[in-house]
N, C-alpha and C positions, 0 to 999 in steps of 0.2 A: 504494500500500500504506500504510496507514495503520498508525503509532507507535503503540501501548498505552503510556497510562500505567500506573505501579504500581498503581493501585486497579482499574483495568479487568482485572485478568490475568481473573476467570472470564470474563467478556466476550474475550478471548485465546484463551481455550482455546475456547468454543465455533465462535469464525471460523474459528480451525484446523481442529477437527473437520469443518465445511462445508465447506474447501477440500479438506482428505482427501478426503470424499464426492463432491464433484464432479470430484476425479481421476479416480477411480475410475470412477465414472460417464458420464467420457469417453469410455472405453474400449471403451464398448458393452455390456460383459457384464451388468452387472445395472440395473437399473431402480432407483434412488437418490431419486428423484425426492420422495414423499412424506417420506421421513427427511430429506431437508434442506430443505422447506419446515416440518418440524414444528420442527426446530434452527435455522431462521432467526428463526423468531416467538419460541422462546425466547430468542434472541439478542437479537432486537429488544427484548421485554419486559422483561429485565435490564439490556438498555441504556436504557433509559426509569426504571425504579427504578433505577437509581444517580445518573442527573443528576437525579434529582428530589430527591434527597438531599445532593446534593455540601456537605460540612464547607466553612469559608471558605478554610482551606489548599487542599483538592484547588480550588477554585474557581481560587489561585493556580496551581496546575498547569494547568490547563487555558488558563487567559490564556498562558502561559508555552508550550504547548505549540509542538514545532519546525516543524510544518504548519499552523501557524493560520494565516491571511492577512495580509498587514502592510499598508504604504502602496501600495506599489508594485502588490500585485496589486488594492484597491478600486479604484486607477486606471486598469487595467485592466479592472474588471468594471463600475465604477460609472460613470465620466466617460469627457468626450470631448474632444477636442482638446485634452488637458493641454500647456500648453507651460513645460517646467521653465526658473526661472530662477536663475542663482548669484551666489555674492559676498554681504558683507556692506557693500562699499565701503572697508572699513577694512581688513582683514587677508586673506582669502579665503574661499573657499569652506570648508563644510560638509556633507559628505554624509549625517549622521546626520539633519538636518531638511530638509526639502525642499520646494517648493512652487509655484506658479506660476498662470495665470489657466486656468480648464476650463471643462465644460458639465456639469451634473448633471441630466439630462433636459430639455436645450434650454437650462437658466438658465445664465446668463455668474455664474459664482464665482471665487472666489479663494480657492485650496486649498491649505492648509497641514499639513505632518504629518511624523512621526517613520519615521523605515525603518530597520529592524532586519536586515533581510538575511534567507535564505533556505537557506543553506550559510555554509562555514569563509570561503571567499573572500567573499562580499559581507556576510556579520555582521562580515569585518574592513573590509572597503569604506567601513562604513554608521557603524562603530562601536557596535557594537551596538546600534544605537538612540540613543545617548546622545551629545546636542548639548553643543556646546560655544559659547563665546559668539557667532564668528561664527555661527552658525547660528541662533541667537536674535535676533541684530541683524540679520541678512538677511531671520528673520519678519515685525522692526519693518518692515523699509523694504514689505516685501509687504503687511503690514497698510496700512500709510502710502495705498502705491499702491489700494489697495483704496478706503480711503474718497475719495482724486482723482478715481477714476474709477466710483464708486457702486457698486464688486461687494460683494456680500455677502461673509463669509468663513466660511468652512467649513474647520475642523481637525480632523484624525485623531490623536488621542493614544496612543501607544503607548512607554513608556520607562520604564525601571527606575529612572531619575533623570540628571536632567544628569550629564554627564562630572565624574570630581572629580581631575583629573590635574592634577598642578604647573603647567604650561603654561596650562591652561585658568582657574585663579586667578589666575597672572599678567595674563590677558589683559582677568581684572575679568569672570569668569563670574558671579557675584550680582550686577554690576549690570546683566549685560546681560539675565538672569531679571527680575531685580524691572523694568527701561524695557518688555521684551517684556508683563508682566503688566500695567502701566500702558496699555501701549499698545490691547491688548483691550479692557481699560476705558473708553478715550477713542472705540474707533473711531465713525465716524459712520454706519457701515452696519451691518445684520444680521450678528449671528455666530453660528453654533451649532457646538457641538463635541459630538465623539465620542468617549469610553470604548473602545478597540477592543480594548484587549489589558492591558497593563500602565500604569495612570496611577501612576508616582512622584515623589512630593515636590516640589517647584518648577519641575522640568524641564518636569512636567507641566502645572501649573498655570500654567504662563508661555502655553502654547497652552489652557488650556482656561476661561482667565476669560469665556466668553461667556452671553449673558442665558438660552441654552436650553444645556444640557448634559446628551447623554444618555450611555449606558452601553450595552454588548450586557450580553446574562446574564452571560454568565459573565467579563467582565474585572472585574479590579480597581484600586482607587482607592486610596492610601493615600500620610502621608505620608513614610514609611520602607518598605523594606519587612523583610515578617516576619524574616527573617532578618537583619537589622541591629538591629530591636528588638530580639530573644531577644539579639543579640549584649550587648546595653545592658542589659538588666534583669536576666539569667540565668547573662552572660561567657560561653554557649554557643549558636550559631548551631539546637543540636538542636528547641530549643523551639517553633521557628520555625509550627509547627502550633496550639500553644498563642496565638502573638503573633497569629496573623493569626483568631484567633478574638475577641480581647481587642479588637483595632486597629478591628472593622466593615471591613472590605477588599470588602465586595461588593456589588454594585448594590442587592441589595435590600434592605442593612441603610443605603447610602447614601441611597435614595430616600424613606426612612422619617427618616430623620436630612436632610432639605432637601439635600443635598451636589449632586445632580442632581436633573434633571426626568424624566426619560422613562427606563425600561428598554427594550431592543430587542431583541425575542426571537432566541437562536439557533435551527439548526437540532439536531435532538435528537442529541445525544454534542457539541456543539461546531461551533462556525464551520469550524474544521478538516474537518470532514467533508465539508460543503456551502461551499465559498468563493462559489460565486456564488449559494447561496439568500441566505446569507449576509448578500453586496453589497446584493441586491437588496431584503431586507427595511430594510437599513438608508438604499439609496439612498430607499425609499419615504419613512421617517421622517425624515430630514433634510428631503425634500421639502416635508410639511406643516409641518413647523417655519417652515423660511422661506416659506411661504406666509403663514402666521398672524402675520409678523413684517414682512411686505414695506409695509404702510401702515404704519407707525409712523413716526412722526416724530426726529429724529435725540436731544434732548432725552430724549423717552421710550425710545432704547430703552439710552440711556449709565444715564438713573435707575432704569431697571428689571436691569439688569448691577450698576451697586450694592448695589443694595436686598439683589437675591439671595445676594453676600456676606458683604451685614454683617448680614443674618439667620441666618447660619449659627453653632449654637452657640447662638443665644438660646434654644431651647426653644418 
């Protein structure tokens, strides 16, 4: 059963209505049949005119939505033989970042990415997505391991922003962000990263410095988000619709602004809907990514991960 957002209620109301009708119509007594094929195409058609529309906030809704797919189900629908590994050597384990060596259509990867959970019990498991430094120095040592043994690396970005909890300062969270973003930059092998749902502020960018970085439609990228700017420019969180219109938060204002390379199309209303068309469009485009990247040389492809940085902002 599929969550309506607030913007979808007429899209709501019409499901409903179809679900009445085919109550009803289970029954035997009347013949239903044309009335909810004529109410499913209006449904469909309304559902197509509103994401074709979606404001940059509703777009944050949407990334943000509680059925959207996270890490744990692309590895599921996307890889194979994932084998998760822990620890950061230093302090322990991190469940918010996760990662280990897979197969993305036969290729030997090294996949990295954020898990937000799924329910109350694993969003608190996971930490709502949001890594703390071992979990960033755990990336390092995976990225590390990555370039020893020649896998490409592949990351799924999904987090509202690193953890900002006393603890996690103590434990030197900004530098364990800025060694993790450093270390993207150095690796010697192929990386592409993935947009899946929520990219925030450094948390994000610590996994997503790689030379191809795409985006699905509807997540967003920013480096606050809307509701912590409004908090800053307005002293009210309400604004938060205005900020994320001001910020560019969404792929396609990003793709236009250099920020990524590739949008990855959802399926229509949302990844949410379709988790494994979803996977599948997006296991396709990681695919030629690292194809197109697999003869480069280790030089070109550290100079080409720079370049696309310190272009960003020039114009």
């Amino acid at each position: 059963m599929i969550s309506f957002l607030g913007f979808e209620k007429p899209i709501a109301e019409l499901e409903a209505r179809i679900a009445d009708l085919r109550a009803t119509a289970e029954t035997g007594q009347l013949d239903l049949t044309a009335d909810i094929d004529r109410l499913e195409k209006k449904s469909g058609a309304l559902l197509k005119s509103t994401y074709a529309k979606l404001s940059p906030w509703q777009k944050t809704q949407v990334a943000r939505h509680p059925q959207r797919p996270h890490f744990l189900d692309y590895v599921r629908l996307m890889f194979e033989d994932f084998m998760p590994l822990g620890g950061d050597r230093r302090f322990g384990e991190d469940q918010a970042i996760l990662g280990g060596p897979a197969r993305l259509n036969g290729r030997k990867v090294m996949l990295i990415g954020h898990e937000k959970g799924n329910d109350t019990a694993s969003r608190l498991k996971h930490n709502f997505g949001m890594g703390k430094p071992e979990g960033y120095r755990k990336a390092i040592r995976l990225m590390e391991m990555a370039s020893k043994f020649g896998l490409p690396v592949v990351t799924l970005v999904d987090t509202a922003g690193a953890f900002p909890g006393v603890e996690a300062e103590e434990r030197g969270q900004s530098e364990a962000i800025a060694r993790s973003t450093e270390a993207c930059l150095a690796l010697q092998v192929p990386m592409v990263a993935a947009i899946v749902g929520e990219g925030g502020s450094g948390g994000a960018v610590a996994l997503a410095s790689a030379e191809r970085v795409l985006m699905l439609e509807h997540a967003v990228y920013s480096v606050i988000s809307p509701e912590g700017a409004s908090s800053i420019l307005w002293r009210t969180p309400e604004k938060a619709p205005d900020a994320a219109e001001a910020m560019k938060v969404t792929a396609q204002d990003l793709l236009v602004l250099g920020v990524i390379d590739r949008i990855v199309p959802e399926p229509l209303g949302g990844a949410h809907r379709d988790p494994n068309a979803a996977a599948q469009t997006l296991a396709s485009a990681i695919d030629e990514e690292l194809d197109a990247l697999a003869n480069r040389r280790t030089d070109q492809l550290i100079a080409q991960r720079e370049e696309r940085f310190l272009k960003i902002g020039r114009g």
